[in-house]
C-alpha positions in Angstrom: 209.3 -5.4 45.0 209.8 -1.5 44.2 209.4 1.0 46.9 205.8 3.0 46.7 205.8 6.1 45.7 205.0 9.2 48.3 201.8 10.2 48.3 202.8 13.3 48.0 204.3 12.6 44.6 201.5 10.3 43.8 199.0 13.6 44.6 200.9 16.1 42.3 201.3 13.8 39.3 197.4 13.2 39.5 196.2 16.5 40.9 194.6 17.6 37.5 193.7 14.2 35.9 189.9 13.2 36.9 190.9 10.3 34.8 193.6 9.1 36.9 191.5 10.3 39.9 188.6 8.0 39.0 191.0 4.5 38.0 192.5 5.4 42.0 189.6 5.1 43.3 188.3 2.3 41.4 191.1 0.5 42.1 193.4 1.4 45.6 189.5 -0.6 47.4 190.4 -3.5 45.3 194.3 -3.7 46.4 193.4 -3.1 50.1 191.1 -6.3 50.1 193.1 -8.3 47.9 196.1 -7.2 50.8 194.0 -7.8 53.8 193.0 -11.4 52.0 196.4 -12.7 51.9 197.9 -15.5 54.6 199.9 -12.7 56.3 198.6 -9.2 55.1 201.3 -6.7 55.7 200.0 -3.9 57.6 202.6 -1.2 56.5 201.3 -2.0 53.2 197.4 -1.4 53.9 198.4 1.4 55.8 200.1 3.0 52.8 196.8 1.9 50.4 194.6 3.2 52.9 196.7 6.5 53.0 196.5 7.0 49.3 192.8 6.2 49.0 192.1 9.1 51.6 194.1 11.3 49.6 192.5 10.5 46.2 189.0 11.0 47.7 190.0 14.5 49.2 191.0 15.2 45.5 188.1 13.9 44.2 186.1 15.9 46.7 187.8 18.9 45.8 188.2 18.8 42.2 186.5 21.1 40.6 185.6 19.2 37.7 183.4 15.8 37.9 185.3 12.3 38.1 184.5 10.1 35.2 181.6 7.5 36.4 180.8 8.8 40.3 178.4 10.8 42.4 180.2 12.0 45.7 177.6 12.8 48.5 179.2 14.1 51.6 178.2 13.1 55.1 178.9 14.9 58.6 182.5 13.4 58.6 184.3 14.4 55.4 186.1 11.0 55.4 182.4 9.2 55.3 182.0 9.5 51.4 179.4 7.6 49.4 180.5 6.4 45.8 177.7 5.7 43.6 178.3 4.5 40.1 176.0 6.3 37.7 173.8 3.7 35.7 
């Protein structure tokens, strides 16, 4: 297996894609149970999901342009974030 890349990286090669933004965050959810499913779930791993699914749904809060296929509503915590997918 290849090393992950930093989320750092992973933040400036998506910063100005709602595309990208919107496949992350349809997606990194799906990883992180599919991880936490397996016999021995590594926790470095979902640790390192988790880390990039915060950082995708800062973006996404702060983007100034809407994500492709999702209503954000904030709540007192800015972490607690309801996705919604538009019908």
């Amino acid at each position: 297996m290849s090393k992950m890349i930093s989320v750092n990286s992973l933040e400036k090669m998506i910063k100005d894609n709602p595309k990208k933004i919107a496949l992350l965050l349809r997606t990194l959810p799906v990883h992180i149970t599919d991880e936490s499913k397996r016999d021995n779930p590594s926790m470095k791993i979902m640790k390192a999901l988790t880390s990039r699914l915060v950082m995708v749904t800062r973006l996404a809060n702060s983007s100034p342009v809407a994500i492709p296929g999702y209503k954000f509503q904030r709540k007192n915590n800015p972490l607690d974030i309801i996705f919604t997918i538009k019908g």
